[in-house]
C-alpha positions in Angstrom: 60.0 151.5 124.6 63.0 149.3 125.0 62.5 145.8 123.4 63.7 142.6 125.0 65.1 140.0 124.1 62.1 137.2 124.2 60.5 139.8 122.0 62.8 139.6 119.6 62.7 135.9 119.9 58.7 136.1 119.6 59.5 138.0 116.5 61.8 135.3 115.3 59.3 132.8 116.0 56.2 134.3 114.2 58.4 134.7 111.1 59.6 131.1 111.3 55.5 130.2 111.3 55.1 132.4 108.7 57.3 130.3 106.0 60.0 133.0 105.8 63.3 132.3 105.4 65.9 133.1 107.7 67.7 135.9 105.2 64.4 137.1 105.0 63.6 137.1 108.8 66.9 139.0 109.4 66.7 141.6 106.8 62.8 142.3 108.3 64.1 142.7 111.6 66.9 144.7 110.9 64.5 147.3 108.3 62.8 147.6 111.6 65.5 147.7 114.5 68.2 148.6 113.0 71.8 148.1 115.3 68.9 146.1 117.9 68.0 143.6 115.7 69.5 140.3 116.5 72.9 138.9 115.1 72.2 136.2 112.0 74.1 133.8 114.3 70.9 134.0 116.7 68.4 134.0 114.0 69.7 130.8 112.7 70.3 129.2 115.4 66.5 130.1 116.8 65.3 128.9 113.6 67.5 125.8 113.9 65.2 125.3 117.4 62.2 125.9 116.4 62.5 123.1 113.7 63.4 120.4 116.2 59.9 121.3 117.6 60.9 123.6 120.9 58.0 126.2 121.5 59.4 128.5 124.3 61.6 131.7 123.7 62.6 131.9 127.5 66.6 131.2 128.2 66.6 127.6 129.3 67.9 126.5 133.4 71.5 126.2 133.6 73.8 125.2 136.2 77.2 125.4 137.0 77.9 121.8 135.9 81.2 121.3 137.7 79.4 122.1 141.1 76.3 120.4 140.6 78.3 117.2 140.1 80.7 117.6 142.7 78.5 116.5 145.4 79.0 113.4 148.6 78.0 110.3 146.0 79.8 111.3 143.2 83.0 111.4 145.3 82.1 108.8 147.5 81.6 106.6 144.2 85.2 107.7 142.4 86.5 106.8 145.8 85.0 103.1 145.3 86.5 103.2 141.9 90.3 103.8 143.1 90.2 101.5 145.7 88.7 98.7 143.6 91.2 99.5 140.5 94.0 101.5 141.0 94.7 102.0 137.7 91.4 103.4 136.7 91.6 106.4 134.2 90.1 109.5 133.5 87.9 108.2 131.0 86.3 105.1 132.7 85.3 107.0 135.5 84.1 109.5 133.2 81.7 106.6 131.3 81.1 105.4 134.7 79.6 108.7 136.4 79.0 110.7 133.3 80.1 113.6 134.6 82.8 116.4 132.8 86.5 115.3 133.2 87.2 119.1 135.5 84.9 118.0 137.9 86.7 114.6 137.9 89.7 116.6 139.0 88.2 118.2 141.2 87.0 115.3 143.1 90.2 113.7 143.2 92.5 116.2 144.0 90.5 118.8 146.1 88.3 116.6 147.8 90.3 113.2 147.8 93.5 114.5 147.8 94.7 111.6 145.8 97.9 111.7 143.0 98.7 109.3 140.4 102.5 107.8 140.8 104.6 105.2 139.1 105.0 101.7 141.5 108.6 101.8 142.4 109.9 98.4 140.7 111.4 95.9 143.0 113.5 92.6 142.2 111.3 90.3 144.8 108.6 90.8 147.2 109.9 89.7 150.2 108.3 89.0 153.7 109.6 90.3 157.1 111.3 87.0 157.7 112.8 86.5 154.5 114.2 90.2 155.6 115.5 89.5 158.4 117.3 86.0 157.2 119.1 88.3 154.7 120.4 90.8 157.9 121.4 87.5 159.8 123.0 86.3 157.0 125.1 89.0 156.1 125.9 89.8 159.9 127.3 86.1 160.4 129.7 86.7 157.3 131.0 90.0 158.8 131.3 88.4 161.8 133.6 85.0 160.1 135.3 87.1 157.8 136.3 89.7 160.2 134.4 92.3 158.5 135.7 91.9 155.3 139.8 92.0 156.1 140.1 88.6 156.0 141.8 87.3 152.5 139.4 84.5 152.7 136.6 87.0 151.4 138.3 86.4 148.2 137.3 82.3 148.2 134.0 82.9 148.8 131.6 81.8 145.8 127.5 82.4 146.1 124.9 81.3 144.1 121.1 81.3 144.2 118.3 79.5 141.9 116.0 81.4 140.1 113.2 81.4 137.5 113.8 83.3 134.2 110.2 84.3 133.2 108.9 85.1 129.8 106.8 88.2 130.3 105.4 91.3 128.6 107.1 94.4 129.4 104.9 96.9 131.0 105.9 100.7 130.8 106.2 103.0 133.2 102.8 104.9 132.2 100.9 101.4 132.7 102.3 101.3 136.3 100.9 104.4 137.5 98.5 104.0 140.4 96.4 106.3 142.8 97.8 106.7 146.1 95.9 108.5 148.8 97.6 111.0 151.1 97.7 108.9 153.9 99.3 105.6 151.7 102.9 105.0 151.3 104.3 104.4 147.9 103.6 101.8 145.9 106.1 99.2 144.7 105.6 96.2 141.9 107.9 93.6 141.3 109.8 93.7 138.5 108.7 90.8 136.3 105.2 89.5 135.7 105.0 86.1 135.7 104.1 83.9 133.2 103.2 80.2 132.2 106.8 80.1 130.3 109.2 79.9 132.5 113.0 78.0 132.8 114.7 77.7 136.4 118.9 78.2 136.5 121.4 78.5 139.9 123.9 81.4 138.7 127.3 81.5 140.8 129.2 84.7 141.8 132.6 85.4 143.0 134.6 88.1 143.9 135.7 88.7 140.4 132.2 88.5 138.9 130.5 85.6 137.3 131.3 82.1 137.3 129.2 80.0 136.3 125.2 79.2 135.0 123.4 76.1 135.2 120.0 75.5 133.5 118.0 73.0 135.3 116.8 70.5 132.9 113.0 70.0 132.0 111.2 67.6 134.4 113.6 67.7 137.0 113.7 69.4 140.5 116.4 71.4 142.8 117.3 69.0 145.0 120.4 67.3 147.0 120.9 65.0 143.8 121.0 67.9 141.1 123.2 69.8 142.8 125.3 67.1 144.1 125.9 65.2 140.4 125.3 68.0 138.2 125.5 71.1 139.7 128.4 71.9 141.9 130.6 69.7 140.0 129.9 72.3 136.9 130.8 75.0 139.4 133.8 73.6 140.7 135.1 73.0 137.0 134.6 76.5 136.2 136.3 77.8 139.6 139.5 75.7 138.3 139.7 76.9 134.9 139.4 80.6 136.5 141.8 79.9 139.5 144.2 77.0 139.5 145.7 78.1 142.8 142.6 77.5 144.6 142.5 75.0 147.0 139.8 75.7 149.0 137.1 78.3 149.2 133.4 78.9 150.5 129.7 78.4 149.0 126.6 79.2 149.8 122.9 79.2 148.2 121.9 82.6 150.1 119.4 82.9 151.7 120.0 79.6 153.2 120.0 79.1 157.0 124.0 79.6 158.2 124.4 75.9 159.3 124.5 75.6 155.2 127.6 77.1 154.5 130.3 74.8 153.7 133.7 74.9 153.5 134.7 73.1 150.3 138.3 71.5 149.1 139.0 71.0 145.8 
């Protein structure tokens, strides 16, 4: 007669009701069973059972986890999760859903199809128009300085305001994102802005830098500051650089063309 293994769990159990011990449950099987008797692993562990009050000896349901949770709302759910944060990890969809971080990966990448990326960082986020008034602007100075062969390219000074933001740094790992297959890649700008913040107009010429001016607190650009304070800090500079000067071009770009003035000094 070929014993199974509920019967040895029966057996298990009537010695646990008994009061025996589970040395001495082991060494009774194993006088009667010999190389059948159960391992001391499974004796202790059915003994460890019985104590927290479970009463059956038959092998408990199980399912394939993974499968059983990979299922329409569970994936339609982590779908809802992306598109509302697109930084959303592992482990808060995990908490969200409890379900096992393989069938998390399964979801996104079999049945979403969706990859994590860094943003690719960007100095400004710039509108079609503001686009295109870049293209016009650098077609009209081909176009005046006969595509760069004229020697007046070498007068030319531009200059632009700009904010220098206090920010914190974010790395590359916090800028990852989810991107479905069908989404293009994402891009960030590169500083995030802050409530500290100090405006300057920085001037360029063909040699390299020429000058910096901070705007002062509580003032604004306007025709005044650049008029009283500004330029004439710029032209100053130009001088000290280049005595032999005496005349050249400057521009705030991206400023509409009609802006750009021809300058003596």
């Amino acid at each position: 007669m070929e014993i199974t293994h509920e019967g040895l769990r029966w057996m298990i159990f009537y010695d646990f009701k008994k009061g025996l011990t589970q040395q001495q449950c082991i060494e009774s099987l194993r006088a009667t069973f010999g190389n059948v008797a159960p391992s001391e692993k499974t004796v202790y562990n059915w003994f460890a059972e019985f104590r927290h009050g479970r009463a059956s000896v038959s092998d408990e349901c199980r399912e394939d986890r993974p499968k059983s949770v990979v299922i329409p709302r569970n994936i339609d759910a982590v779908r809802n999760m992306i598109k509302e944060d697109r930084h959303v990890t592992y482990r808060q969809i995990e908490a969200s859903l409890r379900i096992s971080q393989t069938a998390i990966q399964s979801i996104l990448h079999e049945h979403l199809g969706v990859r994590k990326i860094c943003s690719r960082w960007i100095p400004h986020n710039l509108t079609e128009a503001q686009k295109k008034g870049r293209v016009d602007w650098c077609q009209e100075m081909l176009k005046k300085f006969d595509r760069g062969r004229s020697k007046s390219v070498y007068n030319i000074v531009i200059g632009d305001e700009t904010w220098i933001y206090s920010y914190e740094p974010e790395s590359k790992q916090q800028s990852t994102v989810w991107v479905f297959n069908d989404e293009p890649n994402p891009t960030k700008v590169v500083r995030s802005r802050s409530t500290s913040k100090k405006m300057i107009a920085c001037f360029f010429g063909c040699t390299g830098h020429v000058a910096t001016i901070p705007l002062e607190d509580r003032r604004t650009v306007n025709a005044e500051w650049y008029t009283t304070i500004c330029l004439p800090t710029v032209f100053d500079e130009i001088r000290k650089k280049n005595k032999s000067v005496a005349s050249f071009f400057i521009t705030t770009m991206p400023v509409p063309i009609k802006h750009v003035k021809q300058l003596n000094i």
